[in-house]
Backbone as XML, in Angstrom:
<?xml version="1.0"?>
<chain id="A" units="angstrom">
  <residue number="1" name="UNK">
    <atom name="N" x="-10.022" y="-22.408" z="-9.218"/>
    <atom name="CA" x="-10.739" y="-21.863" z="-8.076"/>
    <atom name="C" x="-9.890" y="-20.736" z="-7.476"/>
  </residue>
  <residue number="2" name="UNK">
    <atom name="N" x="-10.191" y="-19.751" z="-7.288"/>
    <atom name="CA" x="-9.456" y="-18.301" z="-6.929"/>
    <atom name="C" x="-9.149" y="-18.791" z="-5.091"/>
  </residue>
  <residue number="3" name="UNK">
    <atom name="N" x="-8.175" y="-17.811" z="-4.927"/>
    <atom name="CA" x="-7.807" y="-18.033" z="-3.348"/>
    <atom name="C" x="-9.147" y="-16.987" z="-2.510"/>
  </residue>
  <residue number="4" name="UNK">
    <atom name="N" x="-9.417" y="-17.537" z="-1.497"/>
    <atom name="CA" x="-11.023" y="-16.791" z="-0.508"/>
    <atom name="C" x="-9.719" y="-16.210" z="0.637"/>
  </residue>
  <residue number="5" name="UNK">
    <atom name="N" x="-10.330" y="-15.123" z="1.000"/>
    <atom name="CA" x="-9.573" y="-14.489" z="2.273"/>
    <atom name="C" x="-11.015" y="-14.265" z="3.004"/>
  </residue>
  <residue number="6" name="UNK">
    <atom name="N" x="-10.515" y="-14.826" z="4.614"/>
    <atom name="CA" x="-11.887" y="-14.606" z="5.521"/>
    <atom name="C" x="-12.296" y="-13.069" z="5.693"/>
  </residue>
  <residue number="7" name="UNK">
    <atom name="N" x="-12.777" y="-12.934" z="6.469"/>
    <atom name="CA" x="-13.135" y="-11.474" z="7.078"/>
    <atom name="C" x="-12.243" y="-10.742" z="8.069"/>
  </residue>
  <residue number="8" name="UNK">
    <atom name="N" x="-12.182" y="-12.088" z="8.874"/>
    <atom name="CA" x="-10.505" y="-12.152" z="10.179"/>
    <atom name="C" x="-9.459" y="-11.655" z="9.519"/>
  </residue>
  <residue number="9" name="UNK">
    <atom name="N" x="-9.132" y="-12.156" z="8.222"/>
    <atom name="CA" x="-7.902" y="-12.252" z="7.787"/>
    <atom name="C" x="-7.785" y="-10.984" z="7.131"/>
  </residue>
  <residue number="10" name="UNK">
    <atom name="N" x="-8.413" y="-10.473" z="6.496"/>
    <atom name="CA" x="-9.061" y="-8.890" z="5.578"/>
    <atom name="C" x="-8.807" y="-7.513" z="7.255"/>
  </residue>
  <residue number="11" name="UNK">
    <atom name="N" x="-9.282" y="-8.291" z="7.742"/>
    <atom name="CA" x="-9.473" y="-7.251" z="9.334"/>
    <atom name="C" x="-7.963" y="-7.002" z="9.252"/>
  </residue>
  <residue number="12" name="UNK">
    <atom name="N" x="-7.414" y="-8.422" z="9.413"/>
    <atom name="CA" x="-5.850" y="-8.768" z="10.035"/>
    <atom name="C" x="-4.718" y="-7.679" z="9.490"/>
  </residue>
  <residue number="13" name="UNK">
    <atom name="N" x="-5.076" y="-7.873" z="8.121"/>
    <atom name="CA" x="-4.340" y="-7.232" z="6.307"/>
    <atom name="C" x="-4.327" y="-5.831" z="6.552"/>
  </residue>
  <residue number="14" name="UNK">
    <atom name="N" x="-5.445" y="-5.272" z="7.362"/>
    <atom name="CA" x="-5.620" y="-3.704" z="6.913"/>
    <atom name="C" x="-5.131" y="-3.089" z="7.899"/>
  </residue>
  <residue number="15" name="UNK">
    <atom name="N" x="-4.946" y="-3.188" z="9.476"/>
    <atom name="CA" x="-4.455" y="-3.115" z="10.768"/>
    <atom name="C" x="-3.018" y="-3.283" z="10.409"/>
  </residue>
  <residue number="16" name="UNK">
    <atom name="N" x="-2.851" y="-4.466" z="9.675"/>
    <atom name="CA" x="-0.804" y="-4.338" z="9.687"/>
    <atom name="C" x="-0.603" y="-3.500" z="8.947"/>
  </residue>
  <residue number="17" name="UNK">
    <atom name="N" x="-1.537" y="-2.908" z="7.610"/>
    <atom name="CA" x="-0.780" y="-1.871" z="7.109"/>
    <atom name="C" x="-1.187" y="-0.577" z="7.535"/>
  </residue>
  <residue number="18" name="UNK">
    <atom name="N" x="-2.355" y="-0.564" z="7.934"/>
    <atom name="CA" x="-2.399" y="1.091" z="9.183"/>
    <atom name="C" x="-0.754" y="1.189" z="9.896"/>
  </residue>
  <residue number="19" name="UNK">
    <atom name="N" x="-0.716" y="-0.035" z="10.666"/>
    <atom name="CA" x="0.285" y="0.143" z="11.921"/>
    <atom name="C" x="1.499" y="0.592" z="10.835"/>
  </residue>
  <residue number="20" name="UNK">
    <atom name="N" x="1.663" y="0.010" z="9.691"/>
    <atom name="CA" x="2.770" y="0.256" z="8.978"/>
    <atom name="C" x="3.280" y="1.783" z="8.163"/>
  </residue>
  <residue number="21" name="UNK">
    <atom name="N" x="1.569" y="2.073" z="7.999"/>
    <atom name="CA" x="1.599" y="3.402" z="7.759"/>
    <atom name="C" x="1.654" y="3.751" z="5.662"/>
  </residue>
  <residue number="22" name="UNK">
    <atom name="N" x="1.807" y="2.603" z="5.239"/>
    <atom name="CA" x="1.798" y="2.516" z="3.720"/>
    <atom name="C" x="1.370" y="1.119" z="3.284"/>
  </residue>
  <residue number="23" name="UNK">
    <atom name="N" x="1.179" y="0.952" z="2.319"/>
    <atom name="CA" x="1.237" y="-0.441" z="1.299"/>
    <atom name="C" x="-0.248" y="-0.600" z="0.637"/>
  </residue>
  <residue number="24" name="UNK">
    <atom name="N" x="-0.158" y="-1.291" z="-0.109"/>
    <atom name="CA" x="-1.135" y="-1.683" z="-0.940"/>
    <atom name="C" x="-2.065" y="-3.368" z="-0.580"/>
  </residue>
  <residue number="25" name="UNK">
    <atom name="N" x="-1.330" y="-3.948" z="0.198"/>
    <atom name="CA" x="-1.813" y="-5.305" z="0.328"/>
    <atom name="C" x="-0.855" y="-5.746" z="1.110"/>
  </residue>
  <residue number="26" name="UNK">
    <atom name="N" x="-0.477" y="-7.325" z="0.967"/>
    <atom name="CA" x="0.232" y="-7.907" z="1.358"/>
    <atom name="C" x="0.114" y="-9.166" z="0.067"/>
  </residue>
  <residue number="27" name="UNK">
    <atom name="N" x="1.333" y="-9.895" z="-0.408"/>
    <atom name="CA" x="1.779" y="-10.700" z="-1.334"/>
    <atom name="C" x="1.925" y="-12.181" z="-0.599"/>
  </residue>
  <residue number="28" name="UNK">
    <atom name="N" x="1.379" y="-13.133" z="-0.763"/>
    <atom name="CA" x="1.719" y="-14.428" z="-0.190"/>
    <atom name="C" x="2.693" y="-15.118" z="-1.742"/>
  </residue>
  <residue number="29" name="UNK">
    <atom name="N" x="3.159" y="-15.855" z="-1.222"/>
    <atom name="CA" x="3.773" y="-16.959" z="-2.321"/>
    <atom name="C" x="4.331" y="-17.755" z="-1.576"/>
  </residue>
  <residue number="30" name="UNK">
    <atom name="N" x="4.874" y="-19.064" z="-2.558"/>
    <atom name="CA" x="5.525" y="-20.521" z="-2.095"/>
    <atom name="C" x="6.520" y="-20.485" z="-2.628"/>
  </residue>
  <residue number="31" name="UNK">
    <atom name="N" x="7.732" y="-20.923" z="-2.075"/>
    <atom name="CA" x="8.699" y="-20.723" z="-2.191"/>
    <atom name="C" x="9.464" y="-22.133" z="-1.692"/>
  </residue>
  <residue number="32" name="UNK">
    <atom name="N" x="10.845" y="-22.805" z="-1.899"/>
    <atom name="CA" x="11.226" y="-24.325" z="-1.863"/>
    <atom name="C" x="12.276" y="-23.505" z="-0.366"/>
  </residue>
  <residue number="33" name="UNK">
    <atom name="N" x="12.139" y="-24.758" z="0.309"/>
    <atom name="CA" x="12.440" y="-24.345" z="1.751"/>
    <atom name="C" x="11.356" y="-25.705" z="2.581"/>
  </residue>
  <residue number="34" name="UNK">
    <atom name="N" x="12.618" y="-26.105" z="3.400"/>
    <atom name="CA" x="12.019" y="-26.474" z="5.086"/>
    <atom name="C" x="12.503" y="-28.166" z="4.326"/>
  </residue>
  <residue number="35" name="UNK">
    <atom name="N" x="11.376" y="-28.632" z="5.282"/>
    <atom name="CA" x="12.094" y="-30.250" z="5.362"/>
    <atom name="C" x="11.056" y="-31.112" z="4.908"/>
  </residue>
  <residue number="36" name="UNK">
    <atom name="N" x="9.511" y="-30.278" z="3.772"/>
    <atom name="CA" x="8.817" y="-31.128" z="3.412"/>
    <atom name="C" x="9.080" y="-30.077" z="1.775"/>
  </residue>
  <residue number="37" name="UNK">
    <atom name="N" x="9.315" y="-29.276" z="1.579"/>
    <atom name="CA" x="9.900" y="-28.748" z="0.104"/>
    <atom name="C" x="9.444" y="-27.388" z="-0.094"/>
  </residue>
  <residue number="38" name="UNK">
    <atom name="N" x="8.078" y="-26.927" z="0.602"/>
    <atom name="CA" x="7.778" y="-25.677" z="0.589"/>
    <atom name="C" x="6.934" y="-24.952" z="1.510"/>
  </residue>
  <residue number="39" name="UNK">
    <atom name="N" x="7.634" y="-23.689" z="1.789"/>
    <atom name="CA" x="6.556" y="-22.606" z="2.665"/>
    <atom name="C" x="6.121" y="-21.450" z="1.685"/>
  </residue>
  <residue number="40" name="UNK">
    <atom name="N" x="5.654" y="-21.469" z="2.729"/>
    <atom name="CA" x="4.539" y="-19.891" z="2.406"/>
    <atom name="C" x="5.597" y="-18.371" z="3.171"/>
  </residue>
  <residue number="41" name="UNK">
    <atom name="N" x="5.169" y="-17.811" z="2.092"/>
    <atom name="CA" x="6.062" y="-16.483" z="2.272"/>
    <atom name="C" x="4.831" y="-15.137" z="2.627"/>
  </residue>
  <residue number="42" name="UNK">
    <atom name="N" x="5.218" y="-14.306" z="2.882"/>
    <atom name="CA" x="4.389" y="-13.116" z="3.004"/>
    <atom name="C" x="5.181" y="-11.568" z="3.129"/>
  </residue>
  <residue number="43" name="UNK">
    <atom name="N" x="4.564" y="-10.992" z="2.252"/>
    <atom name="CA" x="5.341" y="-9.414" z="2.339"/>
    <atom name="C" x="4.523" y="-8.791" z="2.038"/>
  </residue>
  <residue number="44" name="UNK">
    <atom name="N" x="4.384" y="-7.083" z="2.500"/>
    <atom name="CA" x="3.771" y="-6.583" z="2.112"/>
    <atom name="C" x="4.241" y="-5.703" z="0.560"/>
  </residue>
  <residue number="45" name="UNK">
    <atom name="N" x="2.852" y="-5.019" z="0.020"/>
    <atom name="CA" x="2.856" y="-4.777" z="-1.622"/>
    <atom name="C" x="2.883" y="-3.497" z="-1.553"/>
  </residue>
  <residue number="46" name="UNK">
    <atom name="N" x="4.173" y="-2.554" z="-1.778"/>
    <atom name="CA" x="4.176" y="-1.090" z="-2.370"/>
    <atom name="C" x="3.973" y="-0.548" z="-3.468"/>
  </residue>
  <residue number="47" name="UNK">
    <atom name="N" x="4.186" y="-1.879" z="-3.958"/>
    <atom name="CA" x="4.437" y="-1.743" z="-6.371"/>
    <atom name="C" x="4.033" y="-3.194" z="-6.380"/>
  </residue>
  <residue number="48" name="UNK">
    <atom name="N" x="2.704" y="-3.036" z="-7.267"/>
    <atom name="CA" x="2.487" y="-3.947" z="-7.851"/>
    <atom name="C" x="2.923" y="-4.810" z="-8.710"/>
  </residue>
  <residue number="49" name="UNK">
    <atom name="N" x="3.143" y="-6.315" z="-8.929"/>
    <atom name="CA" x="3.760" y="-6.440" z="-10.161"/>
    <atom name="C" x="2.545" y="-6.763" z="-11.572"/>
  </residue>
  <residue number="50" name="UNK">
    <atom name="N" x="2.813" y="-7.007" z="-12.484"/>
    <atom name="CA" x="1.952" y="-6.623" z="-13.598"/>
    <atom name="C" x="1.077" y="-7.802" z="-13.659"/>
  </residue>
  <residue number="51" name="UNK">
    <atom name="N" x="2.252" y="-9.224" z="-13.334"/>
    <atom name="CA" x="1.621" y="-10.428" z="-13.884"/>
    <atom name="C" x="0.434" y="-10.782" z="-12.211"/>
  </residue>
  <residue number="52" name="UNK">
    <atom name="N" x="0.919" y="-9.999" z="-11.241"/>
    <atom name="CA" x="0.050" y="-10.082" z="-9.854"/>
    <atom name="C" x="-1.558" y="-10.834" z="-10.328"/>
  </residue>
  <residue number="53" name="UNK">
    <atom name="N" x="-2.084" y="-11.852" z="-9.642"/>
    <atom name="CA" x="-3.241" y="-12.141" z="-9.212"/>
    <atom name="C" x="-3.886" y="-11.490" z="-8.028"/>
  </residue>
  <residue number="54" name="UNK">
    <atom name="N" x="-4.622" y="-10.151" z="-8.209"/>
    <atom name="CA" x="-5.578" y="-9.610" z="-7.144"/>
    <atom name="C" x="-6.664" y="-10.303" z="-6.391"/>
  </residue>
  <residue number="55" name="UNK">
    <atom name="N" x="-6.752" y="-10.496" z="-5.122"/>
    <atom name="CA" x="-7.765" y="-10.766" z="-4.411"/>
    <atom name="C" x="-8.067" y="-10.512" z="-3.348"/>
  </residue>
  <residue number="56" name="UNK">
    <atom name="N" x="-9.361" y="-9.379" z="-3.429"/>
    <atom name="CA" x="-10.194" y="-8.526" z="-2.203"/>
    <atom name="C" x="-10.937" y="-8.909" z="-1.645"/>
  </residue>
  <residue number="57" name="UNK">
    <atom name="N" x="-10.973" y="-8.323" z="-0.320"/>
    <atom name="CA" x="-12.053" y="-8.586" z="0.703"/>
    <atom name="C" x="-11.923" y="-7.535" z="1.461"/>
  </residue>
  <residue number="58" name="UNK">
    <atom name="N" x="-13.293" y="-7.082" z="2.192"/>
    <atom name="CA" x="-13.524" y="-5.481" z="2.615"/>
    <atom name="C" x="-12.383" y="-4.291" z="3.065"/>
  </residue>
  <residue number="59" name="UNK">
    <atom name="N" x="-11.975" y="-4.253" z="1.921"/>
    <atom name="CA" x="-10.681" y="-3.176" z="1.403"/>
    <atom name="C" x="-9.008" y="-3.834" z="1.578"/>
  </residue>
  <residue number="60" name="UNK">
    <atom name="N" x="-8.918" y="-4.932" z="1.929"/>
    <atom name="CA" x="-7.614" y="-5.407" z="2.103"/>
    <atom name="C" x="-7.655" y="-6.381" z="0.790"/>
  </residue>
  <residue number="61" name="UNK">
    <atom name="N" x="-6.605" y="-5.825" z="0.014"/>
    <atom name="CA" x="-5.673" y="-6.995" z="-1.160"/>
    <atom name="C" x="-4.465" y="-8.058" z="-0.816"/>
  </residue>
  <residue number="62" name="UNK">
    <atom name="N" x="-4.974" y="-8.987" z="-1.206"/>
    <atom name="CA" x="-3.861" y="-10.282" z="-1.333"/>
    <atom name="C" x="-3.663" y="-10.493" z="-2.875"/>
  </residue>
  <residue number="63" name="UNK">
    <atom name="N" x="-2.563" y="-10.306" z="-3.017"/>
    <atom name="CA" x="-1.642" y="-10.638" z="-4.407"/>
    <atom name="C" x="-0.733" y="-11.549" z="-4.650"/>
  </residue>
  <residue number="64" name="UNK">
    <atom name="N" x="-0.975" y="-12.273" z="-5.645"/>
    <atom name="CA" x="-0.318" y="-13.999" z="-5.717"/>
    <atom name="C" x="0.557" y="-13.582" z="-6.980"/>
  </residue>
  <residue number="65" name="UNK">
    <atom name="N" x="1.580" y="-14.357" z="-7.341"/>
    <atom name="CA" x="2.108" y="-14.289" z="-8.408"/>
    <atom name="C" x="1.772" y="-15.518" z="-9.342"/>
  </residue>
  <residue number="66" name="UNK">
    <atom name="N" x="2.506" y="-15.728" z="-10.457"/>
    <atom name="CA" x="1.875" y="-16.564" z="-11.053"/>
    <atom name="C" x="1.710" y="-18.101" z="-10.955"/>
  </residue>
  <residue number="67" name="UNK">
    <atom name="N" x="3.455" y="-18.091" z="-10.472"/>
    <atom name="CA" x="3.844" y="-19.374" z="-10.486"/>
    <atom name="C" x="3.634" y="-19.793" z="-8.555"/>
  </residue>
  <residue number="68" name="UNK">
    <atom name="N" x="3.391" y="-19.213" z="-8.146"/>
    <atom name="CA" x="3.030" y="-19.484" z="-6.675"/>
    <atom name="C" x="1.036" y="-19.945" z="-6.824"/>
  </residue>
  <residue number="69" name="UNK">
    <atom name="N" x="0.236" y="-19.333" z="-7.686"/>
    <atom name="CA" x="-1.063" y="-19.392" z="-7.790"/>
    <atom name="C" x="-1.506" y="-21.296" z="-8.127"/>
  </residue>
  <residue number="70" name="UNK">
    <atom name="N" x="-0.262" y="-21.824" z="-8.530"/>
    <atom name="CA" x="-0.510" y="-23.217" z="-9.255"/>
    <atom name="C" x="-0.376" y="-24.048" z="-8.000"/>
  </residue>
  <residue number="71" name="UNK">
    <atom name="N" x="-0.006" y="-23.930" z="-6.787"/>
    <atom name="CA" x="0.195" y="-24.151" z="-5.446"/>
    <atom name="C" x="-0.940" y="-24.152" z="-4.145"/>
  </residue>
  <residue number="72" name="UNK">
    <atom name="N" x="-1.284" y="-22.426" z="-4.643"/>
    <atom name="CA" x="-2.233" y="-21.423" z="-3.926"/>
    <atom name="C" x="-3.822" y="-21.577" z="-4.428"/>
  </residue>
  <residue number="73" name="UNK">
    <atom name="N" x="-3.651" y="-21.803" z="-5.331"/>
    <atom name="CA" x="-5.351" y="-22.295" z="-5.994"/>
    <atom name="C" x="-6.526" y="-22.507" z="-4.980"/>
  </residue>
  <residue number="74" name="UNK">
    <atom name="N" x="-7.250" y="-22.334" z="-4.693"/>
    <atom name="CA" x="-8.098" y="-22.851" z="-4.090"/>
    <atom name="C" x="-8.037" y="-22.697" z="-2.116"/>
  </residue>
  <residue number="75" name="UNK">
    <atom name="N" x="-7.008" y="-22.173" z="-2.097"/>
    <atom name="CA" x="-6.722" y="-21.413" z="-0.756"/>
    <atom name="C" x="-7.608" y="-20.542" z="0.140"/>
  </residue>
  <residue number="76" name="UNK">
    <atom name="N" x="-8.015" y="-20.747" z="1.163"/>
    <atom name="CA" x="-8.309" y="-19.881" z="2.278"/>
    <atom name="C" x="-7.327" y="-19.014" z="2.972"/>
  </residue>
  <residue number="77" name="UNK">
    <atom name="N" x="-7.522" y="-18.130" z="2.615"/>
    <atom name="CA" x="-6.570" y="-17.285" z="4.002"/>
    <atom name="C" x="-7.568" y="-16.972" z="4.687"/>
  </residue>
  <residue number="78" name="UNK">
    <atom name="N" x="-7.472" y="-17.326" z="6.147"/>
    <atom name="CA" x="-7.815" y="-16.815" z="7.303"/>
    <atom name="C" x="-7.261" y="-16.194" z="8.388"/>
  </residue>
  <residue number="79" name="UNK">
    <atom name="N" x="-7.553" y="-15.423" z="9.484"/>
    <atom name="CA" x="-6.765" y="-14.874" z="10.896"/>
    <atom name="C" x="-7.380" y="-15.923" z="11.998"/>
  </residue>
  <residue number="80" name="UNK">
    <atom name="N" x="-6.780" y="-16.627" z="12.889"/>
    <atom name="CA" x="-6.914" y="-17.117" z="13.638"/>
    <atom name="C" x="-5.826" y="-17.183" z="15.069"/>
  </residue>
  <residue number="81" name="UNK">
    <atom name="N" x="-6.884" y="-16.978" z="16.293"/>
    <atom name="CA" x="-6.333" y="-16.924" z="17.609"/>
    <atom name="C" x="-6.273" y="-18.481" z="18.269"/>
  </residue>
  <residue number="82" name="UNK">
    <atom name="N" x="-4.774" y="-19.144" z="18.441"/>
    <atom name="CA" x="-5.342" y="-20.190" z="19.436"/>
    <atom name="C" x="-4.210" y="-19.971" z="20.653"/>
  </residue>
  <residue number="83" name="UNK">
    <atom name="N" x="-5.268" y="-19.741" z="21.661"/>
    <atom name="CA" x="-4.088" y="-19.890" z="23.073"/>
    <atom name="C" x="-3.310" y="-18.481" z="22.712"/>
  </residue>
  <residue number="84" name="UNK">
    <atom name="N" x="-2.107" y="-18.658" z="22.952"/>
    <atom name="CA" x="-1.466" y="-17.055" z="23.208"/>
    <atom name="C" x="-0.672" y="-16.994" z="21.774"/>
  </residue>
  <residue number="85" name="UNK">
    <atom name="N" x="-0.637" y="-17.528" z="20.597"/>
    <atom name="CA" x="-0.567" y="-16.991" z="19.456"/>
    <atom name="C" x="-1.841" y="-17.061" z="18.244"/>
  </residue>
  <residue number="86" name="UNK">
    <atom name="N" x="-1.402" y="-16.117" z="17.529"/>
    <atom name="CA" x="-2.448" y="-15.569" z="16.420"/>
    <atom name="C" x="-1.714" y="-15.381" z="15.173"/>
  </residue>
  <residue number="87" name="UNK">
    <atom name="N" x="-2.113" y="-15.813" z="14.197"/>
    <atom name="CA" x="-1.714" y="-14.800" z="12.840"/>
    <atom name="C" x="-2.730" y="-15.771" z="11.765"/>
  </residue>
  <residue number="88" name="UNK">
    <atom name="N" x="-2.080" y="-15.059" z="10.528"/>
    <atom name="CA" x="-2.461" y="-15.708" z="9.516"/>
    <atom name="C" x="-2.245" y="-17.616" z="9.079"/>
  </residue>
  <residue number="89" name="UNK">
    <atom name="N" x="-3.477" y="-18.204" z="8.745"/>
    <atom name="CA" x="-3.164" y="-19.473" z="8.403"/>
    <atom name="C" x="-3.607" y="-19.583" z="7.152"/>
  </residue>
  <residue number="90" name="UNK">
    <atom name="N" x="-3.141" y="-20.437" z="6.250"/>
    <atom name="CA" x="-3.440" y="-20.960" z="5.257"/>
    <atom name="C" x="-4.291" y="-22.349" z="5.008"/>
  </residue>
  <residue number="91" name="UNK">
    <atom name="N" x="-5.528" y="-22.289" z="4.320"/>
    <atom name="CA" x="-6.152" y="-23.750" z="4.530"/>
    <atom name="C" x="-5.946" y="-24.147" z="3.294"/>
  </residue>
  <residue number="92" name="UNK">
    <atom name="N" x="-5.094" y="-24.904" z="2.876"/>
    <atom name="CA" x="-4.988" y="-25.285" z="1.374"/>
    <atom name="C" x="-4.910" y="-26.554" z="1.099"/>
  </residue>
  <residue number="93" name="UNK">
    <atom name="N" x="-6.253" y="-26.855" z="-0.166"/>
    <atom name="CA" x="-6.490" y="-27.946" z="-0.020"/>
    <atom name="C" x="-5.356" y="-28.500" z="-0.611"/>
  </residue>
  <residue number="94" name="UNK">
    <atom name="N" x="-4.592" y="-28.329" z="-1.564"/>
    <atom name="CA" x="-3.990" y="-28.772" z="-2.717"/>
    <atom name="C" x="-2.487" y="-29.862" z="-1.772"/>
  </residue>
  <residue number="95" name="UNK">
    <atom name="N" x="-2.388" y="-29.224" z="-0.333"/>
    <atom name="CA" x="-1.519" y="-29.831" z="0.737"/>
    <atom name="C" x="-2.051" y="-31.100" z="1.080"/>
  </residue>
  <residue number="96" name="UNK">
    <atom name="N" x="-0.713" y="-31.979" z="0.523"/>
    <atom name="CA" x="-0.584" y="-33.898" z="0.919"/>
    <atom name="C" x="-0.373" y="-33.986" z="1.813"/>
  </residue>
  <residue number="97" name="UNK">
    <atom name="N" x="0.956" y="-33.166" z="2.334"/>
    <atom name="CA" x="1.392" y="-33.516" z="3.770"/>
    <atom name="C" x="2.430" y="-32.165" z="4.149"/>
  </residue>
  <residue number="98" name="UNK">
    <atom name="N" x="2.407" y="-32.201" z="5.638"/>
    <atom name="CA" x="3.207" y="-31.168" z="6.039"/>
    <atom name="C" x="4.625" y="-31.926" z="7.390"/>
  </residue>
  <residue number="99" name="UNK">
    <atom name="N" x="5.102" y="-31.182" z="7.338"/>
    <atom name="CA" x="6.670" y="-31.397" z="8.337"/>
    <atom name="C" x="6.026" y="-30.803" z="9.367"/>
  </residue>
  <residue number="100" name="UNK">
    <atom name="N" x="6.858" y="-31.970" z="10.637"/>
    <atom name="CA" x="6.102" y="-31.847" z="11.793"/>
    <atom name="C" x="6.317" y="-30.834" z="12.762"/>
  </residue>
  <residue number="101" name="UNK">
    <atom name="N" x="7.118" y="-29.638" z="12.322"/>
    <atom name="CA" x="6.871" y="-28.301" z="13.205"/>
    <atom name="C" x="6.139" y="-27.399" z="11.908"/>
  </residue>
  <residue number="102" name="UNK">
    <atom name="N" x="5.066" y="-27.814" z="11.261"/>
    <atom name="CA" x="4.537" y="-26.929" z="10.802"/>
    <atom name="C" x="4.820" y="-25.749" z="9.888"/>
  </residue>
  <residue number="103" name="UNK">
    <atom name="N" x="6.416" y="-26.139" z="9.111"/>
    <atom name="CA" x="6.403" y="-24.563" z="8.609"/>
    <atom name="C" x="6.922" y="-25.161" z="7.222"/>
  </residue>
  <residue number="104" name="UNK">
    <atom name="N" x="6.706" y="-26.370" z="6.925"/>
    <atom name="CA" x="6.612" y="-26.130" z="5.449"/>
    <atom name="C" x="5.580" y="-27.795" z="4.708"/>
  </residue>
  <residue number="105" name="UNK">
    <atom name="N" x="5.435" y="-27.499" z="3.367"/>
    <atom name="CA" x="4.414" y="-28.496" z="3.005"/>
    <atom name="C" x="4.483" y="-29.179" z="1.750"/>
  </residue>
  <residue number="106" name="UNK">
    <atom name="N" x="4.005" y="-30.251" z="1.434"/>
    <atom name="CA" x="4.396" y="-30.968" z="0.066"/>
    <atom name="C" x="2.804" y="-30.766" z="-0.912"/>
  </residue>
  <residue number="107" name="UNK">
    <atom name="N" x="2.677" y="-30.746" z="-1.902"/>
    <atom name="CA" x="1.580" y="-30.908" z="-2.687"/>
    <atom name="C" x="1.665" y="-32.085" z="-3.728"/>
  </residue>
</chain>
């Protein structure tokens, strides 16, 4: 099942790289870190890499790599506001459990 990016989140993608002034997308991946084994990373994309997984929504790209996609499968990226912070969240089903400040997750 390919990763879905909302409309919020596509809005979100194209505004950070206006403000930034270059890039091609932005790159999520998982990476081993925190106190349940893994987070989510994010950078933005100047150079593509070859083995990249592309995925669009009204002109903003999200690019997965390979070995992060076996993680990422089936993923929502969305933009969401609650209270006085906002950013990007991840709804992924493939997540058993997460550490209780939220910044990393087990599958």
């Amino acid at each position: 099942m390919p990763v879905s990016v909302s409309s919020a989140a596509a809005g979100h993608i194209k505004r950070q790289l206006e403000g930034r002034g270059r890039g091609l997308g932005i790159r999520i991946g998982v990476r081993t870190s925190g106190c349940s084994g893994m987070a989510y990373v994010l950078e933005f994309v100047d150079e593509p890499q070859a083995e990249d997984q592309v995925f669009e929504r009204d002109g903003a790209s999200v690019y997965i790599d390979p070995k992060s996609m076996v993680y990422l499968d089936g993923t929502e990226l969305d933009f969401v506001k609650e209270g006085l912070n906002e950013g990007l969240k991840f709804n992924n089903p493939n997540v058993s459990a997460e550490c209780g400040c939220g910044e990393s997750f087990t599958v």
